[in-house]
C-alpha positions as CSV (number, residue, x, y, z in Angstrom):
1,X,-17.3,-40.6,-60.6
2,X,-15.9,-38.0,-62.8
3,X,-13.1,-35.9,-62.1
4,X,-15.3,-32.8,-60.6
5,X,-17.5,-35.1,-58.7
6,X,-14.5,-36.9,-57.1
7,X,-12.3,-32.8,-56.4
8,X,-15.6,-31.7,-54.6
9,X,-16.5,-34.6,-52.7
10,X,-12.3,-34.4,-51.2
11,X,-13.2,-30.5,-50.8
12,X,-16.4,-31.3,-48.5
13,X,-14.5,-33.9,-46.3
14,X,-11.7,-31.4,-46.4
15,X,-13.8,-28.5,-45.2
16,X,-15.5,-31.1,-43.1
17,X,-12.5,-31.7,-41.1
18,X,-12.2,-35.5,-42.3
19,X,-9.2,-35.1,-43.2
20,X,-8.3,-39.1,-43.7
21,X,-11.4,-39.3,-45.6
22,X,-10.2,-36.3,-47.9
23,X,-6.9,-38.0,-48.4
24,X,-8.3,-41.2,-49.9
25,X,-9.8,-39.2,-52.3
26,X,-7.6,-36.8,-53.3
27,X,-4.9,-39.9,-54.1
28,X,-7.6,-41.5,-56.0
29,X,-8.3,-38.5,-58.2
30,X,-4.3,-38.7,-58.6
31,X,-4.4,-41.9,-59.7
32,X,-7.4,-41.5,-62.0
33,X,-6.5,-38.4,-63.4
34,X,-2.8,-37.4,-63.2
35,X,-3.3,-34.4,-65.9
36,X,-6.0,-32.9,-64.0
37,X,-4.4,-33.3,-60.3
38,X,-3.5,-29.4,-60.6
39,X,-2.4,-26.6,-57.9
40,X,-5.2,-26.3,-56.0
41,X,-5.9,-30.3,-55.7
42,X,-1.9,-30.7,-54.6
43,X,-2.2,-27.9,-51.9
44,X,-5.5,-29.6,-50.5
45,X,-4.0,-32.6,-51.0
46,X,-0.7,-30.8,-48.8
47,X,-3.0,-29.8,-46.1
48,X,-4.9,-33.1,-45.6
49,X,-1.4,-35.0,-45.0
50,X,-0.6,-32.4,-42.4
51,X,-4.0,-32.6,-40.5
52,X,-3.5,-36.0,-39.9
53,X,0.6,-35.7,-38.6
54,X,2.1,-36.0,-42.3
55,X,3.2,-32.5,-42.2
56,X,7.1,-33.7,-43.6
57,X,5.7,-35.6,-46.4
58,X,3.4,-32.2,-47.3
59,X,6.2,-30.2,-46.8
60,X,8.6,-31.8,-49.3
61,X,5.7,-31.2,-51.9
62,X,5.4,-27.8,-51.1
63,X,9.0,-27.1,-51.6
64,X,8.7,-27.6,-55.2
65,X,5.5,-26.2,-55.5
66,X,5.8,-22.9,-53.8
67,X,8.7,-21.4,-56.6
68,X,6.1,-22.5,-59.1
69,X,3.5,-20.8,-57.7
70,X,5.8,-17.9,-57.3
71,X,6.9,-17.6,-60.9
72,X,3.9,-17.6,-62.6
73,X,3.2,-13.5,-63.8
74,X,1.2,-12.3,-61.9
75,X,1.0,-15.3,-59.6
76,X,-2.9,-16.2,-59.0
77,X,-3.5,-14.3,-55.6
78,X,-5.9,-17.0,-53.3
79,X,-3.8,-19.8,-54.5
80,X,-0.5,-18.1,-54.1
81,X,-1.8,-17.0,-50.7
82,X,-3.1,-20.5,-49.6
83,X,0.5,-22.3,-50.7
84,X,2.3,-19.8,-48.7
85,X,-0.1,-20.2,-45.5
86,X,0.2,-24.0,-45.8
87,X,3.8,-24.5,-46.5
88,X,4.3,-22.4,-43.7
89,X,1.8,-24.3,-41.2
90,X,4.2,-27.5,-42.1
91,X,7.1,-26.0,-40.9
92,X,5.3,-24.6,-37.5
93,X,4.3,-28.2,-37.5
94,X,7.9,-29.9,-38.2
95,X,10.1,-27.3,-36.5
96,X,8.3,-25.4,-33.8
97,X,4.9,-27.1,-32.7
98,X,6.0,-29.8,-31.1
99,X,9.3,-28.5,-29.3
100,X,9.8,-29.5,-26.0
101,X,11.1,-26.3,-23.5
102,X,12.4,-28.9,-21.0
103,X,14.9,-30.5,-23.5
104,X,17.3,-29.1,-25.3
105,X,16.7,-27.0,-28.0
106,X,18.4,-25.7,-31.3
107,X,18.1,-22.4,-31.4
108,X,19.4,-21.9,-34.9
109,X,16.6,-24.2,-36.0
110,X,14.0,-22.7,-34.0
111,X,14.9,-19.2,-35.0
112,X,15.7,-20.0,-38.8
113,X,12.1,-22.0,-38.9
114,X,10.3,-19.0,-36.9
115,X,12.1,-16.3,-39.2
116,X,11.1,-18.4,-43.1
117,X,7.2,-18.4,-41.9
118,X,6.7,-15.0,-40.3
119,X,8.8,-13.8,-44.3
120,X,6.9,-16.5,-45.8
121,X,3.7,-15.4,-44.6
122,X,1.5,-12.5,-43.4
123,X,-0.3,-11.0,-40.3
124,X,-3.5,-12.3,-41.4
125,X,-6.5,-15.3,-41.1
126,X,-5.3,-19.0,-41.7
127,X,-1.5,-17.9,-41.6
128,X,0.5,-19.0,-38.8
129,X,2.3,-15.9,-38.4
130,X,1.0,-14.8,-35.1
131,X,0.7,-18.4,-33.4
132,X,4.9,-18.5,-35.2
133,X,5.7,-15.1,-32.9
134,X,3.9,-16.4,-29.6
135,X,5.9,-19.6,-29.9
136,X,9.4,-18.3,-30.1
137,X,8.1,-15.5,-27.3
138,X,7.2,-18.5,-25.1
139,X,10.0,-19.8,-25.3
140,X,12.6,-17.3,-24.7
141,X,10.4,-16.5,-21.8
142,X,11.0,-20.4,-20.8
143,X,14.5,-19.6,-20.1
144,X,15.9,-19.0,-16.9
145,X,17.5,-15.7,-17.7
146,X,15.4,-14.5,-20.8
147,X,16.6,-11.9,-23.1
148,X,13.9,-9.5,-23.2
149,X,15.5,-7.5,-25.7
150,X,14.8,-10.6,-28.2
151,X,11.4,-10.9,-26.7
152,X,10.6,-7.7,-27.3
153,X,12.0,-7.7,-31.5
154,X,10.1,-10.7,-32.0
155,X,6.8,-9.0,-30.8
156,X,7.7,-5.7,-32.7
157,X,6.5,-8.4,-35.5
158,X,2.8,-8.4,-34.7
159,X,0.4,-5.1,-35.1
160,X,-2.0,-5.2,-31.7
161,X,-4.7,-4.0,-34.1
162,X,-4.6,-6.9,-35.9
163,X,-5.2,-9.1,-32.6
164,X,-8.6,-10.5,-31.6
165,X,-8.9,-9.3,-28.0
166,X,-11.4,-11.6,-27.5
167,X,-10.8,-15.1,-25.4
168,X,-10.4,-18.5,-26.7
169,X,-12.8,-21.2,-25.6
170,X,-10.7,-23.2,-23.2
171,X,-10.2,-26.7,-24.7
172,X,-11.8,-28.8,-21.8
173,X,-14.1,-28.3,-19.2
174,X,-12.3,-26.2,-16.3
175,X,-14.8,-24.1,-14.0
176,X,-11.3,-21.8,-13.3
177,X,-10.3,-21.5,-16.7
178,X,-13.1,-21.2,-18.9
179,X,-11.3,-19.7,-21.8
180,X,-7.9,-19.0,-22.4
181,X,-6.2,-15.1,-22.9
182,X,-6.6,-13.3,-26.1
183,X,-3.5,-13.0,-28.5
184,X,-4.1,-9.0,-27.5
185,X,-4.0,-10.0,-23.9
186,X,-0.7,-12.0,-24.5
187,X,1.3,-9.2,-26.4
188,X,0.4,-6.8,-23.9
189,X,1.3,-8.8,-21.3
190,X,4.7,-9.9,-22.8
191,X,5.9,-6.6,-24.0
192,X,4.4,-4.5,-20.7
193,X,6.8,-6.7,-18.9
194,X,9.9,-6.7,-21.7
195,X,9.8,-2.7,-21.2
196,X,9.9,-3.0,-17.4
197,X,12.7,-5.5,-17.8
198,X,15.1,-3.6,-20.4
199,X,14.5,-0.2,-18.4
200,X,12.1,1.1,-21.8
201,X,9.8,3.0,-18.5
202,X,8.2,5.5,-20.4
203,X,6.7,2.8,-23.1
204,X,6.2,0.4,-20.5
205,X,3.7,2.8,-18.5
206,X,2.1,4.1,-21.6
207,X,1.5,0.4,-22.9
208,X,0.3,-1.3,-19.5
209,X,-1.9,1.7,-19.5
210,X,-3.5,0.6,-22.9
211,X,-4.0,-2.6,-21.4
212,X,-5.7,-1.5,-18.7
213,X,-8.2,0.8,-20.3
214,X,-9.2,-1.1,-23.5
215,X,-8.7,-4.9,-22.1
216,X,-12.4,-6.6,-20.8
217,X,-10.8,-9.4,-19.3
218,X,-7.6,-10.3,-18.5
219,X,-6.3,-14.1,-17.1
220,X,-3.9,-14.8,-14.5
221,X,-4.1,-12.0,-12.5
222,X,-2.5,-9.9,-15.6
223,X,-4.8,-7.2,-14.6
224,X,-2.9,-6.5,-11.2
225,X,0.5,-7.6,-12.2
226,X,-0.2,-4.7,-15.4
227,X,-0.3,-2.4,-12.3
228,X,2.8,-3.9,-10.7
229,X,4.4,-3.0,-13.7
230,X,3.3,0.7,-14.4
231,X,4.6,1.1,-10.5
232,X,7.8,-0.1,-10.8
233,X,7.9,2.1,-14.0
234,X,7.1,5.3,-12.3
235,X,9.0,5.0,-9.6
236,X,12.1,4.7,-12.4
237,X,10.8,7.6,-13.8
238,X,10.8,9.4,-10.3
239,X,6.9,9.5,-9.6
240,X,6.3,7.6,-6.7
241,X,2.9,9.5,-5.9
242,X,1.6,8.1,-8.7
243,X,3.1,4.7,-8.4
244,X,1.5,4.4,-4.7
245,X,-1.7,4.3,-6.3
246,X,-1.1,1.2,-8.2
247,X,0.8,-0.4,-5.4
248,X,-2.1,0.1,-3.4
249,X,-4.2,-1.4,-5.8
250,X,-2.4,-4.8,-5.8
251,X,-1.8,-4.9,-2.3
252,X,-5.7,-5.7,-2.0
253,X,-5.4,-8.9,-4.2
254,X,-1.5,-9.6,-3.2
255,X,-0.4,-10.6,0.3
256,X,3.7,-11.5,-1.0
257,X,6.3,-9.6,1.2
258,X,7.8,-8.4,-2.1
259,X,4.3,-6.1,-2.1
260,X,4.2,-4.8,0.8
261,X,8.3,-4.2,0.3
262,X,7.5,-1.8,-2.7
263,X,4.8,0.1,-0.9
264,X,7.2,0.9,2.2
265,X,10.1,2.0,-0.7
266,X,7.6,4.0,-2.1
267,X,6.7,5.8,1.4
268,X,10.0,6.1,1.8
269,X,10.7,8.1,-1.7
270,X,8.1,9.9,-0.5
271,X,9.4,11.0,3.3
272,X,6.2,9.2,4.4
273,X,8.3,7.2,7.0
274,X,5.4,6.1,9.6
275,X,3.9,4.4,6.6
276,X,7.2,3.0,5.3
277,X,7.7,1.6,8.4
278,X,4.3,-0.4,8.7
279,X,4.8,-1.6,5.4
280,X,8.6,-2.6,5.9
281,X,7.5,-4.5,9.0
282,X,4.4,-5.9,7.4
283,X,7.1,-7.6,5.0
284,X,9.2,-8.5,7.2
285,X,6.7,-10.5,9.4
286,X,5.2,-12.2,6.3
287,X,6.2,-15.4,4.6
288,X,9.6,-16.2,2.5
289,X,13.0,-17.2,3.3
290,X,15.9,-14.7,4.8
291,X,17.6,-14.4,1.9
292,X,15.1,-13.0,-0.1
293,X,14.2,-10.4,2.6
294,X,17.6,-8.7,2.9
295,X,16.6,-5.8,1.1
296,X,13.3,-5.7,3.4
297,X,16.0,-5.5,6.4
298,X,18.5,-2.5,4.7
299,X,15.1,-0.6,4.1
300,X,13.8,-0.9,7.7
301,X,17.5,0.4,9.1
302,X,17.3,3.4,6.4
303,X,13.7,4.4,7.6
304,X,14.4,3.7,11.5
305,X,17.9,6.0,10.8
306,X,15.1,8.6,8.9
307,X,13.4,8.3,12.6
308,X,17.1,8.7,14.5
309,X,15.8,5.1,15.9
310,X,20.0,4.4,15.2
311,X,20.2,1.5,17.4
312,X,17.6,-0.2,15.9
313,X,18.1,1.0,12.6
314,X,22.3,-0.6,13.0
315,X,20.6,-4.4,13.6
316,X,18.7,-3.8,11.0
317,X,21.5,-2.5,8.4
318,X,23.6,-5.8,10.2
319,X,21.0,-8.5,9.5
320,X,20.9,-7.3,6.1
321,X,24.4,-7.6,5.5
322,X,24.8,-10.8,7.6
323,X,22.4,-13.1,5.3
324,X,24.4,-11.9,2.6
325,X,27.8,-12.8,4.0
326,X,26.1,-16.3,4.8
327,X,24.7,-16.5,1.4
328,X,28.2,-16.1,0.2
329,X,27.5,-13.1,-1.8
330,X,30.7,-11.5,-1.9
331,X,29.9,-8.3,-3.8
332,X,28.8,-5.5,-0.9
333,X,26.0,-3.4,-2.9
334,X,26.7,0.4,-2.4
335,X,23.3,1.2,-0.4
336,X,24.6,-1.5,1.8
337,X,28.0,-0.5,2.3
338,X,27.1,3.6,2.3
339,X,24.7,2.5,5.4
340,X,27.0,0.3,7.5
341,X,29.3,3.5,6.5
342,X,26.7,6.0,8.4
343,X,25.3,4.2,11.0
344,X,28.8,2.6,11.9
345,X,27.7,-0.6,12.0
346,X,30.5,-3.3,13.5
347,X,29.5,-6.8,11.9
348,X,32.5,-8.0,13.1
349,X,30.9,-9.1,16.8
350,X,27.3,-9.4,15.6
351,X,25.2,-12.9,15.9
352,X,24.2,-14.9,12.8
353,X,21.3,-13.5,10.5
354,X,19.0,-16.6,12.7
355,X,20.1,-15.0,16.5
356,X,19.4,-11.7,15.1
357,X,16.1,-12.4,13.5
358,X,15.1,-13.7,16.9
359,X,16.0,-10.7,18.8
360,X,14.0,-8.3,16.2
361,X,11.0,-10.5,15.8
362,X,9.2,-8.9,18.9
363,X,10.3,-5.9,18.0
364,X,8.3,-6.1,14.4
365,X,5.6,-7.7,15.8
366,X,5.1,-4.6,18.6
367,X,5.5,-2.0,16.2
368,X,3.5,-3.4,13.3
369,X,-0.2,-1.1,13.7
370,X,-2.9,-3.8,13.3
371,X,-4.8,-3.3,10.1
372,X,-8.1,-1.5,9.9
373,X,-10.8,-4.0,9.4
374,X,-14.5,-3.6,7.5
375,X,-16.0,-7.0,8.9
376,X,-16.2,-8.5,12.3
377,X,-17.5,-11.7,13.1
378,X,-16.9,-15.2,15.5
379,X,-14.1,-17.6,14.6
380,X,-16.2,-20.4,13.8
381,X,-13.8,-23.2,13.7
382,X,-10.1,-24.2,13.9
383,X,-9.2,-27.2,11.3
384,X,-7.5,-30.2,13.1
385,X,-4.4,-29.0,10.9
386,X,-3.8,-26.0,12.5
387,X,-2.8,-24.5,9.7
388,X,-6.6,-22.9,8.7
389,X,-10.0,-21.9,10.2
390,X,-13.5,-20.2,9.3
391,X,-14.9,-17.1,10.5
392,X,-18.4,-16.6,10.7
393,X,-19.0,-12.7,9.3
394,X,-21.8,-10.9,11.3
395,X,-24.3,-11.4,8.8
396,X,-23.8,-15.0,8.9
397,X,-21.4,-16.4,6.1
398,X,-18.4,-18.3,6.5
399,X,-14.8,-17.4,5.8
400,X,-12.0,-19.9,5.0
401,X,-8.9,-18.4,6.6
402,X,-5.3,-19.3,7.1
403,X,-3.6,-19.1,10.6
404,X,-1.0,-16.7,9.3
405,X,-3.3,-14.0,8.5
406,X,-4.4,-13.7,12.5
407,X,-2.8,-11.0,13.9
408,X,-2.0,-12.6,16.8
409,X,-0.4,-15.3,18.8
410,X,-1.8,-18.8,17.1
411,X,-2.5,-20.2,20.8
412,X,-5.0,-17.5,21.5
413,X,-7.3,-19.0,18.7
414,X,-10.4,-19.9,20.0
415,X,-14.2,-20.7,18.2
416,X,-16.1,-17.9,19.2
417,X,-13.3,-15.3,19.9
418,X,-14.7,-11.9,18.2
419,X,-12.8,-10.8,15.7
420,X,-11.8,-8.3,12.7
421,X,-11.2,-8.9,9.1
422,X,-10.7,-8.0,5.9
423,X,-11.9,-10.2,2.4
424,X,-9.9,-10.8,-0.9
425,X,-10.9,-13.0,-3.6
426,X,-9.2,-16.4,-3.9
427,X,-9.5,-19.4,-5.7
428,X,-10.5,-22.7,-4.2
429,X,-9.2,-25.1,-6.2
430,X,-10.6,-28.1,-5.0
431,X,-14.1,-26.3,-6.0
432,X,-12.6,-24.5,-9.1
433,X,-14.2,-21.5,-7.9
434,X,-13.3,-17.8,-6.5
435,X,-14.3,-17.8,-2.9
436,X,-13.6,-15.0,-0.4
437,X,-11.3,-15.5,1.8
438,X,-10.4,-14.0,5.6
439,X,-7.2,-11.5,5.8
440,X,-5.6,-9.1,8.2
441,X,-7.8,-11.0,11.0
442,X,-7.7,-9.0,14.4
443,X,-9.2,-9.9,18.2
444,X,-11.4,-7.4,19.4
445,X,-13.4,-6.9,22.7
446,X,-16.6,-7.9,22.2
């Protein structure tokens, strides 16, 4: 074969995707004709090495190539543009694609690598200039305390115009996860947060906003957590009537104590203190460890002093400041200390945060209203476990249900006690499916 026949049958495999194939070739035509090997063959011959893990060996060749490529007047525009895309896809590939968050990593190498490619190349199809930006914002997210200021210069770098908002295919067959976010989904989601986090309020509500109103889909729940920031946001900014909204809006898909916390401080802001109160107690009663809740605790004791409930409102001001004592946390935070200032709280003779848990438990529990419920139904059946159940709704379906969503005491359980409910979507994940799920389960007289 002649030399043309021999470049476009390496071309074909190459646009083919048989990139071993391509290789053969393209090293034969080298062999065979060395004066007519030119740019475009060498790039090709560049991007068939790194298809098939050979992205070093590429990457040497490109180095001398590139400058060439560069000095020519003008320089040749889809060549030039197809050098600069490949030589900086080899080092993504040698520098960034395979790092390993879990190990340690060099961040002078990481960043240096991630700040040649996105100068190297452009915002634009077949460069790895976004896919360079999500990597190094991936990975400062990775760390345990991310700098959010970083995050958010790197993804000053991208223009959300320039994003496809539509989803990638998911890479294998997964009836939860059928396609993976959009790069417009991604950037909103990182930088909605990075403005929450760096106290940017304004620009975080305006962007999360955005999201919400031009997004189709969204994964992960991004959707309701885009919520959970423009809340927290506005209440910064000193409009809790607007945050409630929000807050109200992810309380339907998020039972976490945290939720129901920010909803009761949002009452609160608002002098609503009968709703503060439900909400407090809601979060105290609901799952997570002491020493998260402390602030849950401080909040009930402001709202119960609110009330001129002072005795109660002391324990609760005492248990708050007792798990952090036993936590060892010796700085006393100012809302703390101004509230065991006013209420004249002596923590001196008081019980550990346990004993005094214990003593308020049936207090939350009696002055927790029970929820308002739109289904009613039979407990079906109570798993062996313990743990979980089915109701059977009034029109017939089936509910899976956890115990610690009845509104009750456990033992008084029973298949066929009428009850009251509410339904949020969940994922089964033995299924792969969203399912709906019991909640906010009350007895009623039948």
């Amino acid at each position: 074969m002649d030399f043309r026949q021999l470049k476009d049958q390496a071309h074909s495999f190459r646009k083919q995707k048989q990139f071993e194939q391509a290789l053969s070739i393209y090293e034969r035509i080298f062999v065979e004709y060395p004066d007519e090997f030119g740019y475009w063959e060498q790039i090709g011959y560049c991007a068939c090495l790194r298809h098939v893990g050979r992205a070093e060996e590429a990457l040497n060749i490109l180095r001398e190539l590139y400058p060439k490529l560069r000095a020519a007047n003008p320089p040749e525009e889809r060549l030039f543009s197809w050098c600069r895309n490949e030589y900086g896809w080899c080092v993504y590939d040698t520098e960034l694609k395979n790092l390993n968050w879990e190990g340690k990593v060099d961040e002078n190498r990481l960043f240096k690598a991630a700040k040649a490619i996105t100068q190297l190349t452009a915002q634009e199809e077949f460069s790895p200039y976004e896919r360079t930006v999500f990597r190094v914002v991936d990975y400062l997210q990775s760390k345990q305390n991310p700098n959010y200021g970083q995050i958010l210069y790197w993804l000053d770098k991208l223009d959300p115009n320039l994003l496809t908002a539509i989803p990638t295919p998911a890479t294998s067959v997964d009836a939860r996860n059928p396609t993976y976010p959009s790069p417009r989904e991604d950037w909103y989601a990182h930088r909605s947060k990075a403005f929450l986090e760096v106290g940017r309020y304004a620009e975080c509500v305006e962007i999360c906003t955005q999201a919400l109103t031009t997004l189709d889909t969204f994964h992960y729940d991004r959707n309701i957590w885009l919520r959970w920031y423009r809340a927290k946001s506005l209440i910064a900014l000193n409009r809790p009537a607007e945050a409630l909204a929000d807050l109200q809006e992810v309380g339907k898909s998020k039972t976490d104590f945290f939720v129901d916390h920010e909803i009761a401080r949002t009452h609160f802001l608002l002098n609503q203190f009968d709703d503060a109160l439900s909400h407090a107690v809601s979060a105290a009663l609901a799952r997570g460890g002491l020493e998260f809740k402390w602030e849950v605790f401080l909040l009930i004791g402001e709202i119960l002093e609110a009330k001129n409930d002072l005795d109660n409102a002391r324990k609760h001001v005492c248990l708050a400041a007792k798990i952090r004592a036993e936590q060892g946390w010796s700085k006393m935070p100012l809302r703390l200390s101004q509230s065991i200032q006013r209420l004249q709280v002596n923590l001196n003779d008081a019980p550990d945060s346990k004993s005094l848990k214990r003593e308020l438990l049936e207090y939350w529990k009696r002055i927790r209203p029970l929820p308002k419920t739109e289904y009613s139904g039979v407990v079906d059946r109570i798993h062996d476990n313990g743990d979980c159940g089915w109701v059977k709704n009034d029109d017939g379906r089936r509910h899976y249900f956890k115990i610690r969503h009845f509104n009750g005491s456990p033992k008084d359980l029973q298949s066929g006690l009428r009850v009251g409910f509410n339904l949020i979507e969940k994922m089964n994940k033995k299924k792969g499916v969203m399912e709906l799920n019991a909640i906010d389960i009350v007895a009623v007289k039948p």
